[in-house]
N, C-alpha and C positions, 0 to 999 in steps of 0.2 A: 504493500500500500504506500509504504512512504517513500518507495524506489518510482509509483506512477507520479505520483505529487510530485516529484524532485521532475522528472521528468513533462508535466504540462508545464509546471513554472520554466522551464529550459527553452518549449517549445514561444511559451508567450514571451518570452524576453526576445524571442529572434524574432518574431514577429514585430514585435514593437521598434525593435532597433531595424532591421529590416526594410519595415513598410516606407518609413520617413525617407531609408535614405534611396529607396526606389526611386520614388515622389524626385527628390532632388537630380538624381542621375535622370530622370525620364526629364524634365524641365531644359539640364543639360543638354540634353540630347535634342530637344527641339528647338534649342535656339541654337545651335552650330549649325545643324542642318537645315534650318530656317525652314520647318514646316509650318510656320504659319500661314501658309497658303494652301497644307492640303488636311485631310483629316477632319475628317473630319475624322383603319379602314372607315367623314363630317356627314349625318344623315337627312337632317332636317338644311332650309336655306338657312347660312348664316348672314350673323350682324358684328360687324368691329364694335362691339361693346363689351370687352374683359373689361376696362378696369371700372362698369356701371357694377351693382348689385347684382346678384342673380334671383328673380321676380318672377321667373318663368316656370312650369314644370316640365321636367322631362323625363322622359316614355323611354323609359329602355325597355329592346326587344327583350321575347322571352329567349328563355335558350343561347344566349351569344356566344355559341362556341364551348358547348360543356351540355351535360346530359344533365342537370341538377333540376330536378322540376320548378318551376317559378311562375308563380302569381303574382303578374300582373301591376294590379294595386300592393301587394306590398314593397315590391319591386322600386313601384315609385315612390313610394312614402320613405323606404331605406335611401336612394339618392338624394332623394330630396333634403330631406332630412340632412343627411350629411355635408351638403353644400352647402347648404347655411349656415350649416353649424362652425364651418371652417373657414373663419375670417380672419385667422391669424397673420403678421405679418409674415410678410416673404411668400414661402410657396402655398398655395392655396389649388387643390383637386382640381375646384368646380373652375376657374379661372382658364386651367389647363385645357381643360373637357369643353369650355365654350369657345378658346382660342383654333383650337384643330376645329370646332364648325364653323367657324366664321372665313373658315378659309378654303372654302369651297361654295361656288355661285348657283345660283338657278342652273346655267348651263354645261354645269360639271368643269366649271378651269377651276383651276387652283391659284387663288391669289399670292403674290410672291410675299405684300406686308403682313398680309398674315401670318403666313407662313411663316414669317422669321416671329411674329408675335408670340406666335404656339412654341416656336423654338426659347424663347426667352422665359418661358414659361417651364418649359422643360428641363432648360437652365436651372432654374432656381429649385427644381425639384430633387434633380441631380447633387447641387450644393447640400442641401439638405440631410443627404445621404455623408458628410461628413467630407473631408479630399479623396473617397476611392474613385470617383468618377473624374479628376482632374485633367486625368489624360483625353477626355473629349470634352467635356466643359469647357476648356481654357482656349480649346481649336476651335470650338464652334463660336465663341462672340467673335473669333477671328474672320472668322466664315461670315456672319452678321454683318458685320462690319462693308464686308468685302460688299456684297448684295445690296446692299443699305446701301451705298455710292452710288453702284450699278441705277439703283432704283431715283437718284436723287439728281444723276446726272441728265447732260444733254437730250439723252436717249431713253429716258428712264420710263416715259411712255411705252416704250416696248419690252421695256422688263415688267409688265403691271402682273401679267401669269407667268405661269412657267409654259405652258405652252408660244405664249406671244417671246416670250423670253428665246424660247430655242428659236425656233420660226427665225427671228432677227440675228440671233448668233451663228446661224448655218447659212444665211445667205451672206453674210457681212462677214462671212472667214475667221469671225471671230474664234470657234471653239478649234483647240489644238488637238488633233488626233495623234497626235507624236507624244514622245513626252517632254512635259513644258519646261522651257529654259529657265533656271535658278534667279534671273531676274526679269520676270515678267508675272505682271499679275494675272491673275488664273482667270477665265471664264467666267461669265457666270454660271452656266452649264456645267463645267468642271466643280465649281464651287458646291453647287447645291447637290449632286452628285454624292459629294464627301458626306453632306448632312443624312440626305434621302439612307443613305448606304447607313448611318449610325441609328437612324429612326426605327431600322427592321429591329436593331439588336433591342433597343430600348421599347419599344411594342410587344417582342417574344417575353422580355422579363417581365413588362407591366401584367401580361397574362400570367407567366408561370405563380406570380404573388398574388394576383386574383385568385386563384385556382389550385391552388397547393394544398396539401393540411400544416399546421404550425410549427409540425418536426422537421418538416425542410428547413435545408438552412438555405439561407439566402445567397451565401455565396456560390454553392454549387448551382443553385435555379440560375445565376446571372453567368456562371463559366459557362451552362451549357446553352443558353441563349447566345452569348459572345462567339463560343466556338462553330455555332451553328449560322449568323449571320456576317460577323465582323471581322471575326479573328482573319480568316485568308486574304486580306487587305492589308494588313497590318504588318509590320519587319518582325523577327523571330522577337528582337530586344522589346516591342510595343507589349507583344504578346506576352512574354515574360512578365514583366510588371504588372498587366494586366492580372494574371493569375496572381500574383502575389497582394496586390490592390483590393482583390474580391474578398478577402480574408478578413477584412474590416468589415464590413456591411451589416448596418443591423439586425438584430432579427426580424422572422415577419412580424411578429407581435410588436415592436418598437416600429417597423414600418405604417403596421394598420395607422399611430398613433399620426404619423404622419401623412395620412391620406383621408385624416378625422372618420376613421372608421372604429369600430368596437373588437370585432370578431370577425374570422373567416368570413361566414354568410354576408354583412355588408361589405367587405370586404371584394368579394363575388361580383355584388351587385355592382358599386361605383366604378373597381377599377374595368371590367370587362367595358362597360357602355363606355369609359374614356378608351380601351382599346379599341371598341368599336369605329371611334370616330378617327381615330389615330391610324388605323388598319384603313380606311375611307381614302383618307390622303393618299396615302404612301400610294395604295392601289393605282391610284390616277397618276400620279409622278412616275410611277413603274413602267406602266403602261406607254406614256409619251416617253422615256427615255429607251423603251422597248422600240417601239416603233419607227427611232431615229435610227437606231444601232451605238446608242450610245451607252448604253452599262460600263461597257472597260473604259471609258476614258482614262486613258495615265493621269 
């Protein structure tokens, strides 16, 4: 017994000593390299109104993606409920959940400021979660940033979608099918790319914590999402860290608290209908980035 004791305390010290200095070598590592240019399913019409109240109800389907029987009305009363209830500073569910619908039109484009809106929301979800998420957090306001120009420049009328966005970058020779020179700023195609490609990973996790029982740990639900969406984009050294990174992460139970959920079952309920809406996007972003041929952009 006191040979395992001796032994978890050995293991949490490397850990601890460890994780920090990943964090720092991974930091290193992107500013030599200067990747801060790469790296990085909405139901209803939305309205750019995150930072109003949320006054409205909403209707999640039944069934999203899980065999768990669900009524309906209670369905909505547990969302509902919980979006209200989470008005806390910083990251806030329902904010999240109404940014990914606002960013989709009557005619199915994808607006690009919302787009990054829902992103900044994610951000701060991310944050939340402590520094294991640093390594895309810190790339994506870079990516924001990038888009946000795009969107504010000369030409910024034709970045309003992501569909108007390519349309303009494929006749205008904009987007590089090569791989991009060390100083040149990236696309915006390229750019949102980077995002789009970290959205799958960060959607598979939002489910797996939807949808788990509380014995999961958290960090294996987020390896096997990562390795399942993100990881083969990434340099071995990304990857690395990454696994080491995930070793911090909350519990679910510490999570629920942070998505103003109680238990599993609300739990089910809120985060799936935000996957729902988040699974919406990505769909249509896939889809146009399918139908150019652009997935592998370098």
């Amino acid at each position: 017994m006191a040979s395992t004791g001796l032994s978890e305390m050995r293991t949490r010290r490397i850990i601890c000593f460890v994780l920090p200095l990943s964090m720092i070598l991974l930091l290193l590592y992107l500013s030599t390299n200067k990747l801060h240019v790469q790296v990085s399913e909405c139901l209803e019409n939305g309205r750019p109104c995150v930072e109003a109240q949320i006054d409205i109800i909403i209707h999640p389907k039944k069934n999203v993606n899980t065999d768990r029987p669900s009524d309906a009305k209670e369905d909505e009363n547990i969302l509902e409920n919980a979006l209200r209830n989470c008005q806390r500073d910083g990251f806030q569910i329902g904010k999240m959940l109404m940014s990914f619908r606002s960013c989709v039109t009557e005619t199915g484009e994808i607006l690009v400021g919302e787009y990054l809106n829902a992103w900044r929301e994610l951000i701060k979800f991310m944050d939340s979660m402590g520094t294991v998420f640093i390594f895309i957090s810190s790339e994506t306001r870079t990516k924001i940033n990038i888009l946000q120009d795009y969107l504010r420049g000369k030409n910024g009328k034709s970045y309003r979608t992501i569909s108007s966005m390519v349309q303009y970058e494929l006749e205008n020779e904009v987007v590089n099918f090569k791989e991009l020179p060390p100083n040149r700023v990236p696309s915006g195609c390229r750019t949102l790319l980077r995002m789009h490609r970290a959205l799958k990973w960060l959607e598979d996790f939002l489910y797996k914590v939807g949808t788990s029982p509380k014995e999961q740990k958290t960090s294996e639900l987020c390896a096997e999402s990562y390795h399942k969406t993100l990881a083969h984009h990434h340099s071995w050294f990304i990857r690395q860290v990454a696994e080491i990174a995930f070793l911090a992460l909350p519990s679910l139970e510490e999570m629920y608290e942070v998505v103003c959920v109680k238990d599993h079952k609300e739990a089910e309920v809120v985060l799936l209908t935000t996957v729902e809406a988040i699974a919406k996007v990505y769909n249509i972003t896939q889809e146009i980035y399918t139908n150019h041929n652009m997935l592998d952009l370098p």
